[in-house]
N, C-alpha and C positions, 0 to 999 in steps of 0.2 A: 568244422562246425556242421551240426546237420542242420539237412536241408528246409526240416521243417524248423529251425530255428532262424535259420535264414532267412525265410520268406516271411515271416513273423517279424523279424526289426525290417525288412526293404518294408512293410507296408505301413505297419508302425510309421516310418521314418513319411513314408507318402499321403497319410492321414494328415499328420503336422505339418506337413511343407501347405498343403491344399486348407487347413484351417487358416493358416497364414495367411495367405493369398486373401481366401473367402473375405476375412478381417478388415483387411487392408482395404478391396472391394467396397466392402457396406459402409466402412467408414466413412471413404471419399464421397459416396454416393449421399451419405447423409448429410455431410459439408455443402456438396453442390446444391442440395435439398432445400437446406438451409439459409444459402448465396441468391437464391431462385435464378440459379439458373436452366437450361433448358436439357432434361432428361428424359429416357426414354419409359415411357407410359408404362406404371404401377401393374396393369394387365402383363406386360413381356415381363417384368421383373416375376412375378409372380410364375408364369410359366418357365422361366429359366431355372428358376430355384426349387419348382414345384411344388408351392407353396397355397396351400388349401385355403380358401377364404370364406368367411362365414358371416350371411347376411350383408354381402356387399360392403363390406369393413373394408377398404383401401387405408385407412388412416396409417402414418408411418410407422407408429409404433406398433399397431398390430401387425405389421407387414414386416417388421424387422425382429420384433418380439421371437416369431416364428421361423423366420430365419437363424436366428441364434439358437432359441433351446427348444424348438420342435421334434423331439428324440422319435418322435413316430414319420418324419420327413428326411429319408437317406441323405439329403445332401445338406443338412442343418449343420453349424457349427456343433451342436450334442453331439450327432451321429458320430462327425470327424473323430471327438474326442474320447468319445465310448469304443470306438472302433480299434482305436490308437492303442487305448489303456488294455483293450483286451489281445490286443497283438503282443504288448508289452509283457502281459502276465502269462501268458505262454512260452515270452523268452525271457524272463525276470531274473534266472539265474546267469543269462550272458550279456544283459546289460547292469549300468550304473545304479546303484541306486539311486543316488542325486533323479538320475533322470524317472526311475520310477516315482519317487517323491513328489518331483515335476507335474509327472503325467495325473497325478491320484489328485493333486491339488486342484490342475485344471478341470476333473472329473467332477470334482465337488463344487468347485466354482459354478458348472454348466446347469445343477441340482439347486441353488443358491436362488429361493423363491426372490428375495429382493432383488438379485440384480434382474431379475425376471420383471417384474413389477415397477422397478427404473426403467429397461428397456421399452416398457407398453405404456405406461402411466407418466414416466418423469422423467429423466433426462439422459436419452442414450450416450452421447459424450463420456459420462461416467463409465456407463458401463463398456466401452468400447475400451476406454485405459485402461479397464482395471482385466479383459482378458488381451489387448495388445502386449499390455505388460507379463503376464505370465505366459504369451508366447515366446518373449524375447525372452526372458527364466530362460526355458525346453532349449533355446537358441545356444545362449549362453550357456550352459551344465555340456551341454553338447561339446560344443569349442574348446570349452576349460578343463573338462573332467573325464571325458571318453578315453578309451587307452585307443591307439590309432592301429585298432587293429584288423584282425577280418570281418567281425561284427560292425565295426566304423566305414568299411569299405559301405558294405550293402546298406546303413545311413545313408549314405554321403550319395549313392547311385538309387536309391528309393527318393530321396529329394531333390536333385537334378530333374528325371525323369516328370515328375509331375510336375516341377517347374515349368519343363518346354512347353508341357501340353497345356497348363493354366496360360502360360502365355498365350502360345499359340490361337485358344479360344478369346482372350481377351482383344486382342491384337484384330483380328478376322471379326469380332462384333462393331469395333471402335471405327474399321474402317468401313463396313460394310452403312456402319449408322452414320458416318458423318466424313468419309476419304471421300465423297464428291458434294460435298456442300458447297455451293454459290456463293456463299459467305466466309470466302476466304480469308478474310482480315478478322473474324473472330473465332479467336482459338482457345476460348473459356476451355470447351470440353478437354482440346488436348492437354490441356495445364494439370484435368482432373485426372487424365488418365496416367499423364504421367505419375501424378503423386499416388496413385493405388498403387503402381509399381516402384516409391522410393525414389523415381528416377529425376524430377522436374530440377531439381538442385544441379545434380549431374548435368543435367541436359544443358543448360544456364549458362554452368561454368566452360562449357564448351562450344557452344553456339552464338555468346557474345549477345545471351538474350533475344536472338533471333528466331520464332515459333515456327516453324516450317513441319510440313507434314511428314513431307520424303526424311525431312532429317530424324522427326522422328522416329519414323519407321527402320532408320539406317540405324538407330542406340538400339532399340526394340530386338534387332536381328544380329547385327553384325557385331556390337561396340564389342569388344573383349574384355575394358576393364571396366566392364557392367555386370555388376552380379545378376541381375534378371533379364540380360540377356540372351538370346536362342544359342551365341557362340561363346558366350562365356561357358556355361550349361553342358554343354557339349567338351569343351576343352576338357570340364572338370570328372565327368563320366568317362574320357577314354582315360584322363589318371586313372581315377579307383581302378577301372576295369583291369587295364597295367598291372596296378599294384595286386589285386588278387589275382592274374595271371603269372606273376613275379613268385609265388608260393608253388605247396605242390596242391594244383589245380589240375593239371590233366593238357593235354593236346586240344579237348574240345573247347576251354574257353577262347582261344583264337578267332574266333567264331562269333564272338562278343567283340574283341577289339576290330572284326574286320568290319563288321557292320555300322557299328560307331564312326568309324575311319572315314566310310562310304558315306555316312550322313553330314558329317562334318567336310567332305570334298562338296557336296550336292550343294551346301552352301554355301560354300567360300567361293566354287568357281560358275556358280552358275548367275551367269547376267543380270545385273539388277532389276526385279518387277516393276514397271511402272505402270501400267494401268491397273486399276480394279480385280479385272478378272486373271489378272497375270499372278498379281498377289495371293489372288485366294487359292490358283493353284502351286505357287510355292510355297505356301505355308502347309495344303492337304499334302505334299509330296515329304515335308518337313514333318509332321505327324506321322503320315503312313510308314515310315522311316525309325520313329520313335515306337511304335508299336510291335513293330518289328523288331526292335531292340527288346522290347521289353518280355518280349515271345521267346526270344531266344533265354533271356532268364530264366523264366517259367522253366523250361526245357534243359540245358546248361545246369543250374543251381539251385534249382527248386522240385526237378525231376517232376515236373506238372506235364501231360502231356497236351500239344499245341498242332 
């Protein structure tokens, strides 16, 4: 495969995982919204997403309006999906159709003045299903109709990768906003955070309904049969890497598994964080680690120089 075809599905593949996320995000946030419970101030949300406000308009639907299909705002779910699509048309003869269908549908969805005018005017809920839904589509065509091949590796390692690092931000906000709250006995937020990441079911079923911070922070990092886990994540990046090291790839992707190997040690053996400032540097050490993974792609399989 060449390499500019390559790098074309990994980002493809990093667009969608990061829409996903985004989604999942705004969703929960508009629940909690909704729940009134206690979130943090319309000003940070707006600086985090970078999202331009006009005439002191904080209302939620202009704020998430813009979030969704603000195509002139890089980190807008539009952008994800315009970004996605044009990754995809550059490599359209070495993926799925299914999945270009996928991507052209969500393309037109993001252009789709009503759901536009639901999410500002009438009732976001709607329109959250109706693009959650055609992520799980992109999810599904993926799982079911991909050949599992070299093209499916750099998927499969284009959506890990931003997995970590969505986490990784997610994780470092959640604690940094509310890992030393005096108000220990209520754990509204963590419930929220869990459900942005799928995980509150999970956690339940294994905690015996017990809310605890560390423990969450212990599915968050460590669980293995946690899909948005830091060590699931990681498990699943040294396969692919494997598996395209397993072809004829060269001596240099080694160099790829060994790095991955070393991030995946830094975790497992490194002492559990318990304070604050302990966390926030194992998780930049867990980052700085993944960029460096992702540097070596660049370099390795995409012949970018780094």
């Amino acid at each position: 495969m060449l390499s500019r075809v390559a790098e074309n599905i990994f980002w493809m593949s990093r667009y969608m995982e990061r829409t996903n996320f985004q989604l999942k995000v705004f969703h929960t946030r508009y629940i909690a919204y909704q729940d009134g419970a206690s979130v943090e101030s319309w000003e940070n949300f707006c600086e985090e997403n970078q999202i331009e406000i006009d005439n002191d308009d904080y209302s939620f639907g202009n704020l998430i309006s813009k979030a969704l299909f603000d195509i002139n705002n890089d980190l807008s779910i539009a952008s994800n999906i315009f970004r996605a699509r044009e990754n995809a048309r550059s490599a359209q003869d070495h993926i799925n159709k299914d999945v270009w269908q996928c991507l052209n549908d969500f393309h037109h969805q993001m252009k789709d003045h009503f759901l536009f005018s639901q999410s500002r005017y009438g009732d976001p809920i709607s329109v959250f299903d109706v693009l959650v839904k055609q992520s799980m589509v992109y999810y599904g065509v993926i799982d079911n109709y991909v050949a599992r091949d070299e093209g499916y590796c750099f998927l499969e390692l284009g959506k890990y990768i931003e997995r970590i690092l969505n986490s990784i931000n997610l994780i470092r906000k959640q604690w940094i906003l509310y890992g030393e709250d005096l108000l220990d006995n209520d754990y509204s937020n963590w419930r929220y955070f869990l459900s942005s990441v799928s995980g509150y079911d999970f956690y339940l079923r294994n905690n015996l309904g017990t809310m605890e911070k560390e423990r969450i922070f212990y599915q968050m990092i460590y669980e293995p049969l946690f899909p948005n886990s830091i060590t699931y994540s990681l498990n699943e990046l040294d396969k692919f890497a494997k598996q395209l090291n397993s072809g004829e790839q060269g001596e240099s992707d080694e160099t790829v598994g060994f790095f991955i190997g070393k991030c995946i040690a830094n975790v497992q053996f490194t002492r559990h964080p318990r304070t604050r400032e302990e966390k926030m540097l194992f998780l930049a050490r867990i980052e700085s680690d993944i960029y460096e993974i992702s540097n070596i792609f660049n370099h390795q399989f995409f012949g970018l120089v780094v």
